[in-house]
ChimeraX commands (.cxc) that place a marker at each C-alpha (Angstrom):
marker #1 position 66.45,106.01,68.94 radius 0.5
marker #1 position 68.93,108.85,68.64 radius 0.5
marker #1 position 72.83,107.76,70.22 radius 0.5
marker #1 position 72.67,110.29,72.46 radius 0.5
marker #1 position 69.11,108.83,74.43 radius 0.5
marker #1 position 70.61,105.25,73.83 radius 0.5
marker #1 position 73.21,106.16,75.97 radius 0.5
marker #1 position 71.61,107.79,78.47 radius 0.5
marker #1 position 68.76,104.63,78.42 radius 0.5
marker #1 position 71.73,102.51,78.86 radius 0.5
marker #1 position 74.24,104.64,81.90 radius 0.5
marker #1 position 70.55,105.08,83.89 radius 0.5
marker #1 position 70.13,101.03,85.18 radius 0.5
marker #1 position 73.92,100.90,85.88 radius 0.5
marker #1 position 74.56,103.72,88.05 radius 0.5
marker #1 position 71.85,102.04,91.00 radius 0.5
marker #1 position 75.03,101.71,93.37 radius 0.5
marker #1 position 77.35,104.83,92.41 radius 0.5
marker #1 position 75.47,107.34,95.21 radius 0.5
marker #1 position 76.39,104.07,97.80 radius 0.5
marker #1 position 79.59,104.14,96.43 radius 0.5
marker #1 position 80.51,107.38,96.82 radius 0.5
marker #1 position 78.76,108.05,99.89 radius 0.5
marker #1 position 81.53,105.71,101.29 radius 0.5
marker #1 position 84.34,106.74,99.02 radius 0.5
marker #1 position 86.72,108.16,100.99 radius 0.5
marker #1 position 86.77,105.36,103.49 radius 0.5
marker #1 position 86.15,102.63,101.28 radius 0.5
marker #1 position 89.68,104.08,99.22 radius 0.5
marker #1 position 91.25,103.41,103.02 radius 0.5
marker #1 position 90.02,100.21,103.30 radius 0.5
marker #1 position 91.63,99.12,99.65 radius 0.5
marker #1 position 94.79,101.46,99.90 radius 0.5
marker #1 position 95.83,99.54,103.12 radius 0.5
marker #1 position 94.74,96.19,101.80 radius 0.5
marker #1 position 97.09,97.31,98.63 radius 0.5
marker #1 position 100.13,95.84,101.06 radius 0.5
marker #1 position 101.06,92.42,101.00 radius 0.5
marker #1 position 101.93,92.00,104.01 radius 0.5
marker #1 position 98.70,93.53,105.26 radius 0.5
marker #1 position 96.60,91.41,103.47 radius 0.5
marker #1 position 99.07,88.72,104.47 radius 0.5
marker #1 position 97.98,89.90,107.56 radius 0.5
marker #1 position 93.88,90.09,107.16 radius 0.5
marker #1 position 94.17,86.95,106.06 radius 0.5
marker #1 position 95.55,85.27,108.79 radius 0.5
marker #1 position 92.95,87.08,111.07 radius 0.5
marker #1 position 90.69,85.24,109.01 radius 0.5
marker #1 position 91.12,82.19,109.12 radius 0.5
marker #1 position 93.22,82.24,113.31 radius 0.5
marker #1 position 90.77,84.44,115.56 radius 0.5
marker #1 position 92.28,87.00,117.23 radius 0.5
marker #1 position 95.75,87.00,117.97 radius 0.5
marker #1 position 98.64,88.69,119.72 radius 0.5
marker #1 position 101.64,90.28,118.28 radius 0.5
marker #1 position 104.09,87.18,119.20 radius 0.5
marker #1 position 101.83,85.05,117.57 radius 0.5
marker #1 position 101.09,86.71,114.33 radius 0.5
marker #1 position 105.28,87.22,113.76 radius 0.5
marker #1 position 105.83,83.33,114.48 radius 0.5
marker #1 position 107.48,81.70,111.73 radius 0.5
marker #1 position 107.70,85.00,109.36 radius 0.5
marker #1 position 110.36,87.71,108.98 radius 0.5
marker #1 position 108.94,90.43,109.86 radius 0.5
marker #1 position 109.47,92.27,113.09 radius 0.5
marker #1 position 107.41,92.25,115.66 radius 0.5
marker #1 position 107.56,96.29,115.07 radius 0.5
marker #1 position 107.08,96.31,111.57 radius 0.5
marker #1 position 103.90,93.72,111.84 radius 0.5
marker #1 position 102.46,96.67,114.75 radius 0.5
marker #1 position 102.88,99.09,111.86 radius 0.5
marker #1 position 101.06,97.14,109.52 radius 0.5
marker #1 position 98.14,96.52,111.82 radius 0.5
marker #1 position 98.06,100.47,112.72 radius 0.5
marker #1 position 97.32,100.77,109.11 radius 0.5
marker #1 position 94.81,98.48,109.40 radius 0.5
marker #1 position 93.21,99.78,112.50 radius 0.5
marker #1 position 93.02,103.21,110.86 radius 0.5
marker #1 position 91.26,101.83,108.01 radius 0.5
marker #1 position 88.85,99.88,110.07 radius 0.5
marker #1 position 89.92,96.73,108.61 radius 0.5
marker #1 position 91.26,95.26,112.34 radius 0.5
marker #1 position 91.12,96.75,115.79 radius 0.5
marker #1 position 92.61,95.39,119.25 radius 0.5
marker #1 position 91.42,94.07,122.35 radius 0.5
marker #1 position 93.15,93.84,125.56 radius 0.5
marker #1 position 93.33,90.39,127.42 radius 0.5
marker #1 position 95.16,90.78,130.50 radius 0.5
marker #1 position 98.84,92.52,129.73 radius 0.5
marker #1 position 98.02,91.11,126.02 radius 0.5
marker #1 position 96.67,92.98,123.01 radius 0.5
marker #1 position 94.89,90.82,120.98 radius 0.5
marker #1 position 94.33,91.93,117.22 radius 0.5
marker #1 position 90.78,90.77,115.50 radius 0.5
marker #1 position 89.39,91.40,111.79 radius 0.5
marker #1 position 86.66,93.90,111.83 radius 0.5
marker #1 position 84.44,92.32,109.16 radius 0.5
marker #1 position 82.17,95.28,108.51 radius 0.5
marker #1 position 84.66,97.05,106.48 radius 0.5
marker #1 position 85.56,94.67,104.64 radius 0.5
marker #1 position 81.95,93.42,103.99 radius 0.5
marker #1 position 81.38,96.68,102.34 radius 0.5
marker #1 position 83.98,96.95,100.46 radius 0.5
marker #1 position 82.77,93.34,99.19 radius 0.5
marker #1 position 79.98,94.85,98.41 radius 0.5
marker #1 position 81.19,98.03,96.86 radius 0.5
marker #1 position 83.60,95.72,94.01 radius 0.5
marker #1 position 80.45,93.71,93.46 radius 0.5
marker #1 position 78.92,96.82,92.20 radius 0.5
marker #1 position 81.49,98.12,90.18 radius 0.5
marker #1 position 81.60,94.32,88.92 radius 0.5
marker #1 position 78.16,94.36,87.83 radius 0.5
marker #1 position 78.43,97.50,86.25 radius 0.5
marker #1 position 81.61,96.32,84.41 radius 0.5
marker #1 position 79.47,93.36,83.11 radius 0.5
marker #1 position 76.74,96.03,82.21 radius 0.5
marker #1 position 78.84,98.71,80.08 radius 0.5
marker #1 position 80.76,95.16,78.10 radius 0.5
marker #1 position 77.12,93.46,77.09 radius 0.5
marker #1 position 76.00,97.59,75.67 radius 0.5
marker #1 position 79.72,97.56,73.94 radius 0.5
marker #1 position 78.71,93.99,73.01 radius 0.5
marker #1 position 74.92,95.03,71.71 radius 0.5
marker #1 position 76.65,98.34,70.17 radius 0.5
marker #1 position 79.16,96.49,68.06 radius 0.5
marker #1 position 76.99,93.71,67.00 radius 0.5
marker #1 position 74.35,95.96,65.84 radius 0.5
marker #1 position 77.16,98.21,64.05 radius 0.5
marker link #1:1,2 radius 0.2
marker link #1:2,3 radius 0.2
marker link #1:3,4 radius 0.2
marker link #1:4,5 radius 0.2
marker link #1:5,6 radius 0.2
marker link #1:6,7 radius 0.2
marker link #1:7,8 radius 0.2
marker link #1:8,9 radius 0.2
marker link #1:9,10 radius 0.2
marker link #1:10,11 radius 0.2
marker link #1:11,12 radius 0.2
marker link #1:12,13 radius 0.2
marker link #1:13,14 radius 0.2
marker link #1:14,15 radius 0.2
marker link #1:15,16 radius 0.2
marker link #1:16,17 radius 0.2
marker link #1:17,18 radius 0.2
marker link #1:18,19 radius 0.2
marker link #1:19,20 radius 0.2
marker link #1:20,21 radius 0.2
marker link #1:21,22 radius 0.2
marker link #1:22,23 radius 0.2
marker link #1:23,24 radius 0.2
marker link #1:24,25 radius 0.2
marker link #1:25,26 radius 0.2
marker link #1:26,27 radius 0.2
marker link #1:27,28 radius 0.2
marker link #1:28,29 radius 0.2
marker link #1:29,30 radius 0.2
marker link #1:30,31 radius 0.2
marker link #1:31,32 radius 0.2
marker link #1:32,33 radius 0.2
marker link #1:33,34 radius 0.2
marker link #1:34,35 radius 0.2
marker link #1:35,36 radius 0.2
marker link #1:36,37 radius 0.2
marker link #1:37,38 radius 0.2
marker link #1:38,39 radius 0.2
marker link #1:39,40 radius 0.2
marker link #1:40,41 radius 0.2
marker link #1:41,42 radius 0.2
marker link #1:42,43 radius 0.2
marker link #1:43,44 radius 0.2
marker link #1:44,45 radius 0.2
marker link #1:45,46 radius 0.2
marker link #1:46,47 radius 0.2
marker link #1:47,48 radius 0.2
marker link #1:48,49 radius 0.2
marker link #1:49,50 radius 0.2
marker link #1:50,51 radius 0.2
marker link #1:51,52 radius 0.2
marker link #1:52,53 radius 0.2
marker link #1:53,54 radius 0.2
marker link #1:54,55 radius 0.2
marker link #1:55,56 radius 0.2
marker link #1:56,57 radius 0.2
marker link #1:57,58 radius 0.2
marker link #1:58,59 radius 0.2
marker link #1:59,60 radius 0.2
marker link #1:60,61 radius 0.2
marker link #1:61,62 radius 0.2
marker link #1:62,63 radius 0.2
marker link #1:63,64 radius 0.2
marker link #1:64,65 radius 0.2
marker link #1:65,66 radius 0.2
marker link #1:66,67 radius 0.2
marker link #1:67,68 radius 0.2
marker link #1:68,69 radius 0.2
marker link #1:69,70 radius 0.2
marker link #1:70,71 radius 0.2
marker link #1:71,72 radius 0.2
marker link #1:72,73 radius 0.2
marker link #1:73,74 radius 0.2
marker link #1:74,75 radius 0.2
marker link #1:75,76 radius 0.2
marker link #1:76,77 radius 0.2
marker link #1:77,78 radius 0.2
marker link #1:78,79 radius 0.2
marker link #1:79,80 radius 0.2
marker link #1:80,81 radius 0.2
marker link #1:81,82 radius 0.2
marker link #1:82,83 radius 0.2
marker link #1:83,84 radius 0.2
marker link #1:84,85 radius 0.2
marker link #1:85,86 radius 0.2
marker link #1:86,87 radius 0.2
marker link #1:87,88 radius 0.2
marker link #1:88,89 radius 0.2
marker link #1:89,90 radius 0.2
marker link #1:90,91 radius 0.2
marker link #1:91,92 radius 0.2
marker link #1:92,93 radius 0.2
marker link #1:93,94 radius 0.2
marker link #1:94,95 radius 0.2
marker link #1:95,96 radius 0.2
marker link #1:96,97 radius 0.2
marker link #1:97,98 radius 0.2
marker link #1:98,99 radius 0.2
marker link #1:99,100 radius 0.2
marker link #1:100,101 radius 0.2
marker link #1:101,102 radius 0.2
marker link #1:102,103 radius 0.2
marker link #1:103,104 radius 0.2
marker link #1:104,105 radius 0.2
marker link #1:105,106 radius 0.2
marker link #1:106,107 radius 0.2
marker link #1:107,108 radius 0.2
marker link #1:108,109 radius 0.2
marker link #1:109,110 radius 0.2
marker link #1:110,111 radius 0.2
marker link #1:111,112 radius 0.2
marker link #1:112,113 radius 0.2
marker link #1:113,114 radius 0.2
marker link #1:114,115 radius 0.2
marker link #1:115,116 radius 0.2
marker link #1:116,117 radius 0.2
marker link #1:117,118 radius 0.2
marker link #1:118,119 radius 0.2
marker link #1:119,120 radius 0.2
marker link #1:120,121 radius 0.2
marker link #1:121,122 radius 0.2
marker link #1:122,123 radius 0.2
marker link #1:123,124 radius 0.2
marker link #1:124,125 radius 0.2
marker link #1:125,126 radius 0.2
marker link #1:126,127 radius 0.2
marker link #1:127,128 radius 0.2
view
C-alpha cells in the first residue's frame, strides 16, 4: 500500500468526533479558556462538591474579595460553566453541568485520537 493511502486509511477512523468538535468549537474554547483560571476552577470545584452557594459563602476562609470572586463567576456564567439563582434577597451560584459534560466529552475525543495517531507512529516505526 502506497504512504500516501496508508495515511489516509489511517486519519479516516480517527477523525469520527472532529465535525462534533468543531461544531462546538467556539464555545467549547469558552468553556476551557475560563476554566484556564485557577481561581475559577478553584471555583467550579467547590460548586462541585458544596451545591449552590452565595457569594459570602464561597469567599469564607479565602482571600479573595467578595468582588473579585463575582468577577470570576461572570466569567463563568458567560461560558456556561455556572449560572445564578435568586433565593429571597440572595443569589445563589450553581455548576451548570452540561458544559462541562461536553467538554468531558470533547477531551475524551481528542484523547482517543491522541492514542490513535501514537499506536500508527508506533506501527510506522516498528515496521520501518
Amino acid at each position: 500500500m502506497s504512504p500516501r493511502k496508508r495515511a489516509s486509511r489511517a486519519g479516516a477512523g480517527g477523525r469520527a468526533g472532529l465535525p462534533a468538535i468543531a461544531k462546538s468549537g467556539e464555545a467549547l474554547a469558552g468553556v476551557f479558556a475560563a476554566l484556564g483560571d485557577p481561581t475559577r476552577l478553584g471555583l467550579v470545584a467547590v460548586l462541585c462538591a458544596g451545591g449552590a452557594l452565595s457569594i459570602a459563602q464561597l469567599t469564607a476562609n479565602t482571600d479573595i474579595s467578595r468582588q473579585g470572586v463575582t468577577k470570576h463567576l461572570q466569567v463563568l456564567a458567560d461560558a456556561g460553566v455556572v449560572r445564578d439563582v435568586k433565593q429571597g434577597r440572595e443569589r445563589l451560584w450553581q455548576l451548570e453541568p452540561g458544559r462541562i459534560e461536553e467538554a468531558r466529552r470533547t477531551l475524551e475525543i481528542i484523547g482517543k485520537q491522541w492514542e490513535d495517531a501514537l499506536g500508527r507512529l508506533k506501527s510506522f516505526v516498528e515496521a520501518s
